[in-house]
HTML snippet that shows the backbone in 3Dmol.js (N, CA, C, O; Angstrom):
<script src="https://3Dmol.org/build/3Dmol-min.js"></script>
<div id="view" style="width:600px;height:400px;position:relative"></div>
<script>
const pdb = `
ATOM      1  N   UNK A   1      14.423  27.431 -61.477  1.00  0.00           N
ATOM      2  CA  UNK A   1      13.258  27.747 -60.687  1.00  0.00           C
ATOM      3  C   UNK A   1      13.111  26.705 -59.564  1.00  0.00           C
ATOM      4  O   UNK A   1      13.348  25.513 -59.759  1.00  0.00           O
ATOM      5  N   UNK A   2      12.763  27.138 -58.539  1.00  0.00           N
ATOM      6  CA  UNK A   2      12.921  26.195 -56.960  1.00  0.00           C
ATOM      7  C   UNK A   2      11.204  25.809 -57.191  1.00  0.00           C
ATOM      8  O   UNK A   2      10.346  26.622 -57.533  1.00  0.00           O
ATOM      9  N   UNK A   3      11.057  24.802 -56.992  1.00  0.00           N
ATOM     10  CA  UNK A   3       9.792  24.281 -56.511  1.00  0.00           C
ATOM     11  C   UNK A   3       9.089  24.214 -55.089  1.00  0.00           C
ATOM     12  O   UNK A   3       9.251  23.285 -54.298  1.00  0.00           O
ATOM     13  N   UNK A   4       8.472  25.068 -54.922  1.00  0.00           N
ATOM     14  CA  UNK A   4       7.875  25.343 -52.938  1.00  0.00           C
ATOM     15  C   UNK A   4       6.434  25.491 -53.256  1.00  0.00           C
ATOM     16  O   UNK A   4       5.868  25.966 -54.240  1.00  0.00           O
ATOM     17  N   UNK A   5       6.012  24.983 -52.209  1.00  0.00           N
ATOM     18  CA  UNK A   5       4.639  25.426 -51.070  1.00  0.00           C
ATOM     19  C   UNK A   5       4.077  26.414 -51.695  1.00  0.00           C
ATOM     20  O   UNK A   5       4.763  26.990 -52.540  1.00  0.00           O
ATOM     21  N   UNK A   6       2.936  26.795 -51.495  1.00  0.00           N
ATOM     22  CA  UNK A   6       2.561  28.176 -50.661  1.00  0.00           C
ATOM     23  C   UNK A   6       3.084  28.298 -49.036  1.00  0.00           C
ATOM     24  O   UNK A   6       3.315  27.361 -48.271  1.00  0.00           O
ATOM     25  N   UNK A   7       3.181  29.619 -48.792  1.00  0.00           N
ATOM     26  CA  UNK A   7       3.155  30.246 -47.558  1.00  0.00           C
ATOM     27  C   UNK A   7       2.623  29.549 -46.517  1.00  0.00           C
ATOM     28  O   UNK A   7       3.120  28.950 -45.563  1.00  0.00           O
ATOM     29  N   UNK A   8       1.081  29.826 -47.039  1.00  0.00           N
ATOM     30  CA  UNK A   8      -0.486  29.140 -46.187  1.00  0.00           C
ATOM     31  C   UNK A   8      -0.264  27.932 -46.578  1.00  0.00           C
ATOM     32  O   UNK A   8      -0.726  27.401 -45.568  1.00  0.00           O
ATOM     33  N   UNK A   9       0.030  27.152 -47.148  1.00  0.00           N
ATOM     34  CA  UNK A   9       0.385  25.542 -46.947  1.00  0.00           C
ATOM     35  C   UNK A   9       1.426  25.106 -45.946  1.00  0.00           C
ATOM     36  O   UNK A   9       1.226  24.344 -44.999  1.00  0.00           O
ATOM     37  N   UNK A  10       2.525  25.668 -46.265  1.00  0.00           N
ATOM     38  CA  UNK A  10       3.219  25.588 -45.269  1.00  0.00           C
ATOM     39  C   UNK A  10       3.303  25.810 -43.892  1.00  0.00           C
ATOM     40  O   UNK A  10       3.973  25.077 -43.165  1.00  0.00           O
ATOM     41  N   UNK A  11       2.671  26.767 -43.486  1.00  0.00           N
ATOM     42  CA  UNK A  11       1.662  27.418 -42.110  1.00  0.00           C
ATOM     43  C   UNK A  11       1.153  26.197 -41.723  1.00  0.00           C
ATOM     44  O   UNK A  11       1.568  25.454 -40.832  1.00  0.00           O
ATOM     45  N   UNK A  12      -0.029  26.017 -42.667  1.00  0.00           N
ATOM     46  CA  UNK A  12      -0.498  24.889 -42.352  1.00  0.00           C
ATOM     47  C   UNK A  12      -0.068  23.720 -41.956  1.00  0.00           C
ATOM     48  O   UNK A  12      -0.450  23.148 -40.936  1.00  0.00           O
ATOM     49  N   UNK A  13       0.724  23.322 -42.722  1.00  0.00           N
ATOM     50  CA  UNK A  13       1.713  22.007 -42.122  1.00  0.00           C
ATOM     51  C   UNK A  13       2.274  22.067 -40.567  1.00  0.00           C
ATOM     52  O   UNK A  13       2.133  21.380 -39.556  1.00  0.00           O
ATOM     53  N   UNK A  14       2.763  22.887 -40.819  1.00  0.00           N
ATOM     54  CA  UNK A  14       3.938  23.289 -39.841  1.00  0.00           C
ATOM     55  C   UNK A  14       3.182  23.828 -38.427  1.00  0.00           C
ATOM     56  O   UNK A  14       3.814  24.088 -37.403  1.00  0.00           O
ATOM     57  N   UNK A  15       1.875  23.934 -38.544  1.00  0.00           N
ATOM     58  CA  UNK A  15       1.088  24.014 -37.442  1.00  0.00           C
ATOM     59  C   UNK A  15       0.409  22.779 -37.536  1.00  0.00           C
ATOM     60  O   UNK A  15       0.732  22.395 -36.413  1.00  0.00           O
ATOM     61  N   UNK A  16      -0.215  21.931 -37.940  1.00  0.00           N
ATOM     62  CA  UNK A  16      -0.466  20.861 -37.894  1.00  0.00           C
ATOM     63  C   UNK A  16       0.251  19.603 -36.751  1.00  0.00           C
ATOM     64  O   UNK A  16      -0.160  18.950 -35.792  1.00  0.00           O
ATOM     65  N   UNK A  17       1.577  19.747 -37.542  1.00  0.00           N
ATOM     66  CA  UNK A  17       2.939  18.952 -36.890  1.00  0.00           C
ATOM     67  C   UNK A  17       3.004  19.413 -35.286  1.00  0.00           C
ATOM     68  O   UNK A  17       2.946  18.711 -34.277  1.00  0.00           O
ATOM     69  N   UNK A  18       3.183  21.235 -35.467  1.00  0.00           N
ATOM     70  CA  UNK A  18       2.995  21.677 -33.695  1.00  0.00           C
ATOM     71  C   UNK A  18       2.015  20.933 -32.903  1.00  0.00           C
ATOM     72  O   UNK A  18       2.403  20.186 -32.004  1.00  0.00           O
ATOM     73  N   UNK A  19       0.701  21.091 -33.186  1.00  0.00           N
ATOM     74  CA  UNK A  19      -0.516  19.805 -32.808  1.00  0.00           C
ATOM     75  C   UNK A  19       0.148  18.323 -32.184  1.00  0.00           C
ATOM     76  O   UNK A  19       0.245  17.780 -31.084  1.00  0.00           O
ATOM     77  N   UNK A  20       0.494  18.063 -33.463  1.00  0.00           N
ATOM     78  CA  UNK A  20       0.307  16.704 -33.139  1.00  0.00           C
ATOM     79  C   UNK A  20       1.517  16.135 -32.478  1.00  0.00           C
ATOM     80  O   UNK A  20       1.410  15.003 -32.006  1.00  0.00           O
ATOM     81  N   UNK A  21       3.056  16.991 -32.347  1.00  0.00           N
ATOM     82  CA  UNK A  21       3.909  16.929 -31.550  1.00  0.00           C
ATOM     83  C   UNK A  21       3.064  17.016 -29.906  1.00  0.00           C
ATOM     84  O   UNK A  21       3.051  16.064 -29.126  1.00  0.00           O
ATOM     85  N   UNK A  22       2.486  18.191 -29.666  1.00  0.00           N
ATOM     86  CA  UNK A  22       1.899  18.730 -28.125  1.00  0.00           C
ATOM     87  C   UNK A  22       1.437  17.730 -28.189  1.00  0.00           C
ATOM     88  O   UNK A  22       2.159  16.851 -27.719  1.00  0.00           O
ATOM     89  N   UNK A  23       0.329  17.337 -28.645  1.00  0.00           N
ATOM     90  CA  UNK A  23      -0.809  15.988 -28.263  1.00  0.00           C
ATOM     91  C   UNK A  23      -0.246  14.778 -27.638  1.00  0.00           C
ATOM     92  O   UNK A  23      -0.918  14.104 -26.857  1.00  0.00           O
ATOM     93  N   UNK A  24       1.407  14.372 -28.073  1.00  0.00           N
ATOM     94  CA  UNK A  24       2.374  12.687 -27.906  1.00  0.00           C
ATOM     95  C   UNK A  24       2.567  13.502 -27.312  1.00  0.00           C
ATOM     96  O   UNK A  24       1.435  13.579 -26.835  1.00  0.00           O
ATOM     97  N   UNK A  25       3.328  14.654 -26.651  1.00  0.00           N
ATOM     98  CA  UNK A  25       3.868  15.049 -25.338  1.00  0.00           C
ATOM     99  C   UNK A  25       3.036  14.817 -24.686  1.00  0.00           C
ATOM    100  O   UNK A  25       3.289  13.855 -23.961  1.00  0.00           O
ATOM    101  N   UNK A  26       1.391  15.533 -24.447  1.00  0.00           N
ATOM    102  CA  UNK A  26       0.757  15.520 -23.558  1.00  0.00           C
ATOM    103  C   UNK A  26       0.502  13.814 -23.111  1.00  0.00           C
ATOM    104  O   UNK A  26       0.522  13.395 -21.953  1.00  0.00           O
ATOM    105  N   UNK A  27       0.235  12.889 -24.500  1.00  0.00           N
ATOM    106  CA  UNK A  27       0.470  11.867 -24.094  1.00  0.00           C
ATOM    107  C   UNK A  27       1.084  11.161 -23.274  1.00  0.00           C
ATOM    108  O   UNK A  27       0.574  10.417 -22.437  1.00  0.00           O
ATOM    109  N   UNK A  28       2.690  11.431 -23.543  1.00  0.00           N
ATOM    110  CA  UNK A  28       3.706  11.190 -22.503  1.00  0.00           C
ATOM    111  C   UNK A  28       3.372  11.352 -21.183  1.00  0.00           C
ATOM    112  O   UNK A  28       3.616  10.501 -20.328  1.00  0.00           O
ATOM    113  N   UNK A  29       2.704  12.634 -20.923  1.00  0.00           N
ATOM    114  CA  UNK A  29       3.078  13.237 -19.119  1.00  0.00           C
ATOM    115  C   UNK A  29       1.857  12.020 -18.765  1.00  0.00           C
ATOM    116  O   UNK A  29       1.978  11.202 -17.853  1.00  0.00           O
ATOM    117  N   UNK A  30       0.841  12.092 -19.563  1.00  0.00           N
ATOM    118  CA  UNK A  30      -0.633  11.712 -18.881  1.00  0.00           C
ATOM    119  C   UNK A  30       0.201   9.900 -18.263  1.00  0.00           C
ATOM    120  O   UNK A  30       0.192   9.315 -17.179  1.00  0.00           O
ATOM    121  N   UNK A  31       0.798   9.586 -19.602  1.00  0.00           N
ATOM    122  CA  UNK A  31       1.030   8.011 -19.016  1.00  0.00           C
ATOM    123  C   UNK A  31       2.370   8.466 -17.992  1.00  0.00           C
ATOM    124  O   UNK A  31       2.193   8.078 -16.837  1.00  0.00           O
ATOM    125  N   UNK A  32       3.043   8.853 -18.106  1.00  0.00           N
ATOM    126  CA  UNK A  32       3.819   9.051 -16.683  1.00  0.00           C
ATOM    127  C   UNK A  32       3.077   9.583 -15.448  1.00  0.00           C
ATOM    128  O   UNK A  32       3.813   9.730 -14.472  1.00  0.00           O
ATOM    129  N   UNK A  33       2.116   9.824 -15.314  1.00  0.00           N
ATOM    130  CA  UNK A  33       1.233  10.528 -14.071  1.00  0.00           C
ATOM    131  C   UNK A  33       0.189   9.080 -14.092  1.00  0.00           C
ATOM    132  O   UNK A  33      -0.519   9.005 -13.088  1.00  0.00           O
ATOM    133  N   UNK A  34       0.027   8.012 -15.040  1.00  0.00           N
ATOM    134  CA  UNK A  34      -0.908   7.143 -14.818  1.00  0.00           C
ATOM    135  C   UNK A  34       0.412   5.825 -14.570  1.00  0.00           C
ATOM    136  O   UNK A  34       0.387   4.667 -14.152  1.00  0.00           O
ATOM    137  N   UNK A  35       0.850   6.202 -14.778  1.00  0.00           N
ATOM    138  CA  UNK A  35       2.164   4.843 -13.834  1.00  0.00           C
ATOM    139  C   UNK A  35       2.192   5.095 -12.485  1.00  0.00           C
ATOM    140  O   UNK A  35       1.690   4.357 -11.637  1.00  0.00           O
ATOM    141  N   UNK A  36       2.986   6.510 -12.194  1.00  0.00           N
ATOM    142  CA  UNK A  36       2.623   6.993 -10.515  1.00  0.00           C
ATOM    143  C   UNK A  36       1.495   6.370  -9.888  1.00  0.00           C
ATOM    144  O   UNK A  36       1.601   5.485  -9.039  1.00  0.00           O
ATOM    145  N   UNK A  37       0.044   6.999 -10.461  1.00  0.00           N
ATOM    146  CA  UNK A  37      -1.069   6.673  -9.726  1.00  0.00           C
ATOM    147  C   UNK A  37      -1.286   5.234  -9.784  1.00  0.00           C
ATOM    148  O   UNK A  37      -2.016   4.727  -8.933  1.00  0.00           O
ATOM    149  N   UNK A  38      -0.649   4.390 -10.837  1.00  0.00           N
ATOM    150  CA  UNK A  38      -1.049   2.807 -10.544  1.00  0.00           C
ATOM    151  C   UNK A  38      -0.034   2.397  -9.607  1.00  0.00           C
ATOM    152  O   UNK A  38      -0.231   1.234  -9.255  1.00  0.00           O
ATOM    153  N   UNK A  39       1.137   3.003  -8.990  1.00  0.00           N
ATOM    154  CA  UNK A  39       2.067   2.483  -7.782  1.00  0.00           C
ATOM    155  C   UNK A  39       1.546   3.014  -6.966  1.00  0.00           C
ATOM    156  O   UNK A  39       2.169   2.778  -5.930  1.00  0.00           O
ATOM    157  N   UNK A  40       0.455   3.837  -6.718  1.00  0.00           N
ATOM    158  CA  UNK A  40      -0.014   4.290  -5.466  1.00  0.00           C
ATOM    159  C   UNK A  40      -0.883   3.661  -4.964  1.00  0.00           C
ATOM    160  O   UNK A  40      -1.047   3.502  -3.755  1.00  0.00           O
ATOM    161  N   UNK A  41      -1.728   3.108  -6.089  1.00  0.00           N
ATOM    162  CA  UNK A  41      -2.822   2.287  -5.677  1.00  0.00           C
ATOM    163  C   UNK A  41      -2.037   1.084  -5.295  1.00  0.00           C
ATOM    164  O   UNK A  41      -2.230   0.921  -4.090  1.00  0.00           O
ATOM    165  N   UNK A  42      -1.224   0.143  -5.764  1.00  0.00           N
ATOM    166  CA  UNK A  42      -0.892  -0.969  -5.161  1.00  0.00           C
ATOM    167  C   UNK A  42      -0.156  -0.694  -3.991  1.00  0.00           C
ATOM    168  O   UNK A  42       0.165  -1.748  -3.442  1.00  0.00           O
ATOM    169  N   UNK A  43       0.201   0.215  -3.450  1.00  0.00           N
ATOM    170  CA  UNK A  43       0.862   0.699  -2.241  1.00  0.00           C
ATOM    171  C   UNK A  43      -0.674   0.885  -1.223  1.00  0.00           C
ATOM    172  O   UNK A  43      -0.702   0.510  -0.051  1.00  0.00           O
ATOM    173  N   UNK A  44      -2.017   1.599  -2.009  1.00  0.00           N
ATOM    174  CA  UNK A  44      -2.652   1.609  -1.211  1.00  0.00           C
ATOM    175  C   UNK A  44      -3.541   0.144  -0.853  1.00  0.00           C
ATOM    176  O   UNK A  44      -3.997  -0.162   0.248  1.00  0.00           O
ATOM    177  N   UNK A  45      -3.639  -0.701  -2.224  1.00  0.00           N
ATOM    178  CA  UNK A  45      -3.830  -1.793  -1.955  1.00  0.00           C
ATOM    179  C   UNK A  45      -3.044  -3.021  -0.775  1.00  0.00           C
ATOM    180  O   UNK A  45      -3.577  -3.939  -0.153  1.00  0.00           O
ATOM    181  N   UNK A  46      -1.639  -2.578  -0.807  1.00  0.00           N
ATOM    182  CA  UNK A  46      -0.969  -3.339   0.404  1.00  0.00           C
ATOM    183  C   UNK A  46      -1.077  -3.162   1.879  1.00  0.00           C
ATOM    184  O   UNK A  46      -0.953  -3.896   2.859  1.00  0.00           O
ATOM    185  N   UNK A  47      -1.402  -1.688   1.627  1.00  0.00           N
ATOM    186  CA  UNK A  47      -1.871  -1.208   3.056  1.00  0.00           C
ATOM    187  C   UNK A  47      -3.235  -1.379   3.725  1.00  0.00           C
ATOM    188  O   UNK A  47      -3.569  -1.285   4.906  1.00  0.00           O
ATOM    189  N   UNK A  48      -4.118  -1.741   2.297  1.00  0.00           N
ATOM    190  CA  UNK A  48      -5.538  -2.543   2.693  1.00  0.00           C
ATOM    191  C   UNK A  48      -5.483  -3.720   3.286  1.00  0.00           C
ATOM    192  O   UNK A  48      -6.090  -3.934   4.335  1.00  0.00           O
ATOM    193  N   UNK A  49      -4.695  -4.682   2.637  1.00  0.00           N
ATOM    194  CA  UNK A  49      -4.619  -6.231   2.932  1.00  0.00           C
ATOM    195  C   UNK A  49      -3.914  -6.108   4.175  1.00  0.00           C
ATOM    196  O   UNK A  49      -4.362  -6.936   4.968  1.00  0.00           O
ATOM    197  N   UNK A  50      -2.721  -5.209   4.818  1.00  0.00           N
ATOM    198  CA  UNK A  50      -1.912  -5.279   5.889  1.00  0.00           C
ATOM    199  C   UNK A  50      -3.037  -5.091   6.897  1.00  0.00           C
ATOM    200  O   UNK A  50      -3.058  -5.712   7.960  1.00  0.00           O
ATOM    201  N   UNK A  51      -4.043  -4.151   6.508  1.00  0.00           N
ATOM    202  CA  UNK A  51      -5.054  -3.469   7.898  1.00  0.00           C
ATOM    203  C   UNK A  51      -6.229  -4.607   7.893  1.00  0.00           C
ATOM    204  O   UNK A  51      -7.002  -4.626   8.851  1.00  0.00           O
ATOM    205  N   UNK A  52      -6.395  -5.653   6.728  1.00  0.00           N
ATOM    206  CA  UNK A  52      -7.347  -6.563   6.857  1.00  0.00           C
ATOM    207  C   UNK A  52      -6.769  -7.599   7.799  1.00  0.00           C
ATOM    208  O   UNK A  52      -7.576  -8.167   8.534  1.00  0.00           O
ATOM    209  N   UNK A  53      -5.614  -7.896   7.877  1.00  0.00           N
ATOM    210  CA  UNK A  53      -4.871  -9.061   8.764  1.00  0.00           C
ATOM    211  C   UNK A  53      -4.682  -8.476  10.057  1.00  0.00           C
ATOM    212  O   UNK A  53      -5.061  -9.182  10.992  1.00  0.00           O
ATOM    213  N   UNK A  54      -4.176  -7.331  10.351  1.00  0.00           N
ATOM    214  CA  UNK A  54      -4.721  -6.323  11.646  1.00  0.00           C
ATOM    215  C   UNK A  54      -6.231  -7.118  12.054  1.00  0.00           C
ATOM    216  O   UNK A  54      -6.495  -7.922  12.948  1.00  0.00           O
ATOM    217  N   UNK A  55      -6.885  -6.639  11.211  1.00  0.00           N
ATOM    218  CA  UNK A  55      -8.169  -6.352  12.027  1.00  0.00           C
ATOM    219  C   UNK A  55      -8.683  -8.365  12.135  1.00  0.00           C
ATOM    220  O   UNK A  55      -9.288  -8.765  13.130  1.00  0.00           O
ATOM    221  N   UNK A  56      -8.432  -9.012  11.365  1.00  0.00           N
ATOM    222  CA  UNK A  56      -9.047 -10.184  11.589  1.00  0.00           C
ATOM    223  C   UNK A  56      -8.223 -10.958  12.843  1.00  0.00           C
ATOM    224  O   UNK A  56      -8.723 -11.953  13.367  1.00  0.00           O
ATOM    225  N   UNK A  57      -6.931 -10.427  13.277  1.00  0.00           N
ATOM    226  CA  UNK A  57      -6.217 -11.096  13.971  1.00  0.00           C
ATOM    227  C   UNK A  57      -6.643 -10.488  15.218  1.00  0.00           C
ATOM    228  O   UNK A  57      -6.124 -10.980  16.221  1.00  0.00           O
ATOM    229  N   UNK A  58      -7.455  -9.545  15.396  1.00  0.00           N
ATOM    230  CA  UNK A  58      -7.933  -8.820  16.815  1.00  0.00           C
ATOM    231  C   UNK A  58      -9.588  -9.201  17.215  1.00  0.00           C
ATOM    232  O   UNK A  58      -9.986  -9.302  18.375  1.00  0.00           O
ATOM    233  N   UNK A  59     -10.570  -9.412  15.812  1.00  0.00           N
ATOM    234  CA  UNK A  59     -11.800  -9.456  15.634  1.00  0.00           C
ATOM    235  C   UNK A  59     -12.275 -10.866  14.399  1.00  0.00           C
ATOM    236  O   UNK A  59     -13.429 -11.016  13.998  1.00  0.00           O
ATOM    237  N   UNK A  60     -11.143 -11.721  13.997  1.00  0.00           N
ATOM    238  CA  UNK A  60     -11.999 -12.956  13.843  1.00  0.00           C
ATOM    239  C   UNK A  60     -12.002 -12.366  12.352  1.00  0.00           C
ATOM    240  O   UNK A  60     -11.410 -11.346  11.998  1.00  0.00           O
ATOM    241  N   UNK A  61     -12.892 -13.322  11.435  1.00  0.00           N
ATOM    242  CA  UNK A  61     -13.421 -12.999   9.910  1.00  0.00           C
ATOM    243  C   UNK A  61     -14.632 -12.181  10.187  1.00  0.00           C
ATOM    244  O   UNK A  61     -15.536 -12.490  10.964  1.00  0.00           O
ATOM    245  N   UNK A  62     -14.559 -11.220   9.544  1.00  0.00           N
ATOM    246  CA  UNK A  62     -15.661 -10.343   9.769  1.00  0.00           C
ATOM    247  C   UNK A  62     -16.003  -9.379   8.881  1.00  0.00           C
ATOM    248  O   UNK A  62     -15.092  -8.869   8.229  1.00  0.00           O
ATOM    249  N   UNK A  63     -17.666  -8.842   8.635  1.00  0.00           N
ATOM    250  CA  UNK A  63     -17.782  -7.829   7.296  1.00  0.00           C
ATOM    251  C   UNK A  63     -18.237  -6.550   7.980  1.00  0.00           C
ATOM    252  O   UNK A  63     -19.280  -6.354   8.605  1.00  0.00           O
ATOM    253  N   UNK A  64     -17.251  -5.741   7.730  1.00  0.00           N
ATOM    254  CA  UNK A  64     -17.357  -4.641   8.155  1.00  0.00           C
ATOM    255  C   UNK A  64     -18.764  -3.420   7.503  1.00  0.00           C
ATOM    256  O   UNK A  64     -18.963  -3.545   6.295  1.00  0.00           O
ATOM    257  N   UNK A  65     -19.390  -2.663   8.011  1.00  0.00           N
ATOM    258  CA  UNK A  65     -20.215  -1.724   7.683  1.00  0.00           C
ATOM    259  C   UNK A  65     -19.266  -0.273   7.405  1.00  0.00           C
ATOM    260  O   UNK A  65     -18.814   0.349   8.366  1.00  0.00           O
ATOM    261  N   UNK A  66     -19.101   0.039   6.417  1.00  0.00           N
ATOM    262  CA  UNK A  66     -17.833   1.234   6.474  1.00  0.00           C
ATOM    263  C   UNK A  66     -18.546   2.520   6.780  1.00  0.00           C
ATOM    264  O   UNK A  66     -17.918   3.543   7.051  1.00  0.00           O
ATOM    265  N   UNK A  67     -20.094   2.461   6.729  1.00  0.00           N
ATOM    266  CA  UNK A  67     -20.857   3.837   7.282  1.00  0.00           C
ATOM    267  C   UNK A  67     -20.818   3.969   8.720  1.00  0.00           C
ATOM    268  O   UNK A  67     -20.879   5.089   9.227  1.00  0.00           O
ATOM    269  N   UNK A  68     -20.701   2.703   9.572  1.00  0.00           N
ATOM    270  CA  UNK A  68     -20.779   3.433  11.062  1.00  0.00           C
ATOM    271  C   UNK A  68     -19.837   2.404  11.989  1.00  0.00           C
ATOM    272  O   UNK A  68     -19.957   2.489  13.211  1.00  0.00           O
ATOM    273  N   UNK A  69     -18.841   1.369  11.386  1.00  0.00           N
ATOM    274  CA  UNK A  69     -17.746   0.753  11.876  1.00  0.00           C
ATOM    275  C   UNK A  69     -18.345  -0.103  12.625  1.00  0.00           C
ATOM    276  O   UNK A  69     -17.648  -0.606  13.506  1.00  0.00           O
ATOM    277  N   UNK A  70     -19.950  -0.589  12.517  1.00  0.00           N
ATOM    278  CA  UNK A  70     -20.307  -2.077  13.137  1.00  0.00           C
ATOM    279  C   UNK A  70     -19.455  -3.341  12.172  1.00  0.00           C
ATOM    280  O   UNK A  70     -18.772  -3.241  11.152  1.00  0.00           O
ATOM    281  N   UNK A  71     -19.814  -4.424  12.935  1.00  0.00           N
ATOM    282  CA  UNK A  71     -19.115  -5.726  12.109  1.00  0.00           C
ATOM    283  C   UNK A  71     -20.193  -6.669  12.722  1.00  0.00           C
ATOM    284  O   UNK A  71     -20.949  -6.502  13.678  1.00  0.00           O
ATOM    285  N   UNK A  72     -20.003  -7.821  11.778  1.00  0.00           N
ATOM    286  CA  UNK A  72     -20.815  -9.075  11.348  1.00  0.00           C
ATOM    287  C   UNK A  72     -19.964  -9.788  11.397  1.00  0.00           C
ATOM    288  O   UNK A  72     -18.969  -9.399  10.785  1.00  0.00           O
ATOM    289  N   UNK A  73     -19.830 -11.334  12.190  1.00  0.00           N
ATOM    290  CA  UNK A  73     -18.659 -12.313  12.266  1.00  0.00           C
ATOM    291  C   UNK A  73     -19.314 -12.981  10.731  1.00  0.00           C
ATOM    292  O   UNK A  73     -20.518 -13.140  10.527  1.00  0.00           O
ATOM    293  N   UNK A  74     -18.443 -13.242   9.957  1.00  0.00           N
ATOM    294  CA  UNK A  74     -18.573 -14.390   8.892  1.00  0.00           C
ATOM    295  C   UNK A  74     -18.631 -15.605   9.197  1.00  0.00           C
ATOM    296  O   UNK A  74     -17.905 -16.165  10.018  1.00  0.00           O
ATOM    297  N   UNK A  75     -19.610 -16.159   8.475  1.00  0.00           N
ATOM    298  CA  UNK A  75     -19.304 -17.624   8.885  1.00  0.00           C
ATOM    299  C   UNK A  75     -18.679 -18.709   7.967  1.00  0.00           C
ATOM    300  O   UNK A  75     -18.821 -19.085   6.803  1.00  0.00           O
ATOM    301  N   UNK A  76     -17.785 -19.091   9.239  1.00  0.00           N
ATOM    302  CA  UNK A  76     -16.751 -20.032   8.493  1.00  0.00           C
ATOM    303  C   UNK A  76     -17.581 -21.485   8.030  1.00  0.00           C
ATOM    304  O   UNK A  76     -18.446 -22.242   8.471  1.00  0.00           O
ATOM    305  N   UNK A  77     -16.530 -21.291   6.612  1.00  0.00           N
ATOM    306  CA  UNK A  77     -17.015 -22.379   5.576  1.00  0.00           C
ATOM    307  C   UNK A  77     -16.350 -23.906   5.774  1.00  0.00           C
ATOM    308  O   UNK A  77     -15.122 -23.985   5.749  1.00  0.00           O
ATOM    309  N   UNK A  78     -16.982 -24.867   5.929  1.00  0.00           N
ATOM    310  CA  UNK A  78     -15.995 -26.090   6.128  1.00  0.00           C
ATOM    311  C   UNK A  78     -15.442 -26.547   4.874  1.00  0.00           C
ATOM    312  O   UNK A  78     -15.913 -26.682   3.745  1.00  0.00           O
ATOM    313  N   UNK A  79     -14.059 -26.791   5.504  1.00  0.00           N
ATOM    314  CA  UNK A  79     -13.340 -27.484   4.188  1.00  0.00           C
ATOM    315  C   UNK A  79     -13.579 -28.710   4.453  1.00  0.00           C
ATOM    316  O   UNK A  79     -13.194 -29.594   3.687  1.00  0.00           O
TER     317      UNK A  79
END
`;
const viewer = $3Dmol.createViewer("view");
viewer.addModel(pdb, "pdb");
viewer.setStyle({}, {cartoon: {color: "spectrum"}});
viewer.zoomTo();
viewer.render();
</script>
């Protein structure tokens, strides 16, 4: 005599496992799509600091208003 499951146990399992296989896949893509987006941001972060040295090398230290593109000279701190 073979020793087995039920049917519905086995169902059960075996859909369970389907679950929790999809779930580490979905895992997978999400952290491969959250690596991308963290090289984008430091790409967009380099392109911040490149346009901050732009702009201070044309206009001085200065704090920009990002609602209507006025500026405020900073004042320099003595060392």
């Amino acid at each position: 005599m073979e020793n087995k499951i039920t049917k519905e146990q086995l169902d059960k399992i075996t859909d369970q496992q389907k679950a929790l296989n999809m779930m580490l896949s979905n895992i997978g893509v999400l952290e491969s799509q959250k690596h991308a987006l963290l090289h984008q941001i430091a790409e967009v972060n380099k392109e911040i600091e490149e346009t901050k040295v732009e702009l201070e090398k044309e206009y001085g230290a200065i704090n920009i208003n990002l609602e209507d593109g006025s500026y405020t000279e900073l004042e320099k701190k003595d060392e």
